[in-house]
Structure formats: structure tokens, C-alpha cells
C-alpha positions as a Markdown table, in Angstrom:
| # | Residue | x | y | z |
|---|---|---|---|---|
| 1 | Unk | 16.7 | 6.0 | 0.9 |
| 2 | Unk | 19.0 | 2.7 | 1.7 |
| 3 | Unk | 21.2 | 1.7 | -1.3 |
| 4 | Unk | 19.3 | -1.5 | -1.0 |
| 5 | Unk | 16.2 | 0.2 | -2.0 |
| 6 | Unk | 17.3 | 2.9 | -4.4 |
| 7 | Unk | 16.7 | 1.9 | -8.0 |
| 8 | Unk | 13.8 | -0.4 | -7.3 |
| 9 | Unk | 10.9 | -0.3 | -8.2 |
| 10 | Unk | 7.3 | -2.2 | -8.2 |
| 11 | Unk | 7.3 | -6.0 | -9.1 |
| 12 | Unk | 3.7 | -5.5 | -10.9 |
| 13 | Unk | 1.0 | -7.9 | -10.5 |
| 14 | Unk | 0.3 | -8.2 | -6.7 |
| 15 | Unk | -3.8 | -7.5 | -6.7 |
| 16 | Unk | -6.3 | -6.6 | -3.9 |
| 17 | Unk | -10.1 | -7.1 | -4.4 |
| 18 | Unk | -9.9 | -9.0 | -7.2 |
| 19 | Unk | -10.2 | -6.1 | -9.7 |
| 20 | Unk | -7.0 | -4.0 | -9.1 |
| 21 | Unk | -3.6 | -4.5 | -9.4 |
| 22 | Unk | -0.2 | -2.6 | -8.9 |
| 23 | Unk | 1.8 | -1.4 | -11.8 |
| 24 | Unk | 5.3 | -2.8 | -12.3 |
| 25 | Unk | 8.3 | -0.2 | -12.2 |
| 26 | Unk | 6.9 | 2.4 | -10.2 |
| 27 | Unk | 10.2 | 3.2 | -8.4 |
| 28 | Unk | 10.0 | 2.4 | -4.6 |
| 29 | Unk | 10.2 | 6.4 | -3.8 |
| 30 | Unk | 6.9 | 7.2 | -5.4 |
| 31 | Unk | 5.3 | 4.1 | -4.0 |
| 32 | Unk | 6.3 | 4.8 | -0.2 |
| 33 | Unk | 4.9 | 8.0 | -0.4 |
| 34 | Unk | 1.9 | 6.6 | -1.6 |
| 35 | Unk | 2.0 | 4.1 | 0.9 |
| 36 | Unk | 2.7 | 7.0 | 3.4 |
| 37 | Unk | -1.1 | 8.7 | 2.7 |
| 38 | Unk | -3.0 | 5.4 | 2.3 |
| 39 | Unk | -1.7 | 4.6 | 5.9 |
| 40 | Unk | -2.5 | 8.1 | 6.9 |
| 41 | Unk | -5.6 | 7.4 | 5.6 |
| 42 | Unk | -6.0 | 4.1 | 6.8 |
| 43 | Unk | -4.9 | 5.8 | 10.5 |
| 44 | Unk | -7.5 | 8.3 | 10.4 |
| 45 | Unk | -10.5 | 6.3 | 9.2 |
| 46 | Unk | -10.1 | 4.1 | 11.9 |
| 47 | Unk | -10.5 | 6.8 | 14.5 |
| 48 | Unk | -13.4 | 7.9 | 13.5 |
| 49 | Unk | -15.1 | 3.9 | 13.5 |
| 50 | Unk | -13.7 | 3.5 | 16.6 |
| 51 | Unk | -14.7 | 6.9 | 18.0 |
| 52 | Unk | -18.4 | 7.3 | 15.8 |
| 53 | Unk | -19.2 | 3.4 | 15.8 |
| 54 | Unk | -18.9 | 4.0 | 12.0 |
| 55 | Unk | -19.3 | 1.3 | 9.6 |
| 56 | Unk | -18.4 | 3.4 | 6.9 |
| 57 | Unk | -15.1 | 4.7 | 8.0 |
| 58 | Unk | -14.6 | 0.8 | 9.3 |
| 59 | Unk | -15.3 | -0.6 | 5.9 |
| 60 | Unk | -13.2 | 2.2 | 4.0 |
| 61 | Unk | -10.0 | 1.3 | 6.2 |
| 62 | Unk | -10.3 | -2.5 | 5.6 |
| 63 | Unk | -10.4 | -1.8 | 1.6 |
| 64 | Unk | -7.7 | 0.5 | 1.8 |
| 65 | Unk | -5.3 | -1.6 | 4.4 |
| 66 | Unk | -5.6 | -4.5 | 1.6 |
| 67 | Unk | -4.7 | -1.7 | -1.0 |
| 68 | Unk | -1.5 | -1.1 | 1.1 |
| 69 | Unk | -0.6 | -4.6 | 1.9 |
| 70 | Unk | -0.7 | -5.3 | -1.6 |
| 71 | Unk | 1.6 | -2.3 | -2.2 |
| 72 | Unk | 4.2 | -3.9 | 0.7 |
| 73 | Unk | 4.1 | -7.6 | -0.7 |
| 74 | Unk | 4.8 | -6.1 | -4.5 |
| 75 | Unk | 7.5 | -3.9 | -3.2 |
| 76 | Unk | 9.0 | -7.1 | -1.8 |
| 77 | Unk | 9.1 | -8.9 | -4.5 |
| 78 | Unk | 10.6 | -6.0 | -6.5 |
| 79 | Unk | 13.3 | -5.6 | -3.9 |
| 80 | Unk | 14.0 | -9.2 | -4.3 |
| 81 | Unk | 14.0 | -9.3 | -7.9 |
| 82 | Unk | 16.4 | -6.8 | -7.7 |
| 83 | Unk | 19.0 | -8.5 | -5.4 |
């Protein structure tokens, strides 16, 4: 981890969906490997709607990519508050 990143954690309050909301001062290691399996996720349900026509899968990786942009933009503004 860059010494720009090490010691900071989650700004809290960036939301997705209107009902959920990310925690502040979740330190930034936990939440890339978080981020990590949500985009793994994200990856592999987008396979299968492109490969099965699925609407399901399609639908599931659309909620959870604006789970994990959430995640980036609050990790952002953590990083900034920390400079």
C-alpha cells in the first residue's frame, strides 16, 4: 500500500440506492479488498448476461457496480480528507 493511502480510511456517507450507505473509517485496506470481490463479482455476473441473455445476472451487476462506485467516490473523499 502507497504511503499516500496507508492510514486512510472511508469518508462515510457516500450512498447507492437510496437506502445504503458506507461506513466512515473503514481503513482503505479492508475496503479494497472488498472492492476487489464486488468487482469480481461484478466481472463474473456480467458473463453470464452476456453469455445466458440473463436479466438477472444483468440486473445483479448494475446494483452491485453502483455499490462499488460508491465505495471509490467515498474512498476519495477519505483520501482527500486526509491530505
Amino acid at each position: 500500500m502507497s504511503d499516500e493511502t496507508n492510514g486512510a480510511t472511508t469518508a462515510g456517507g457516500e450512498t447507492f440506492l437510496e437506502l445504503f450507505q458506507i461506513r466512515p473509517d473503514i481503513p482503505f485496506d479492508h475496503a479494497f479488498e472488498e472492492l476487489s470481490v464486488l468487482l469480481g463479482c461484478i466481472r463474473h455476473l456480467t458473463r453470464e448476461a452476456e453469455m445466458e441473455g440473463d436479466r438477472q445476472a444483468g440486473s445483479a451487476a448494475r446494483i452491485l457496480s453502483d455499490f462499488a462506485k460508491a465505495l471509490i467516490n467515498d474512498m476519495e473523499r477519505g483520501r482527500s480528507r486526509q491530505r
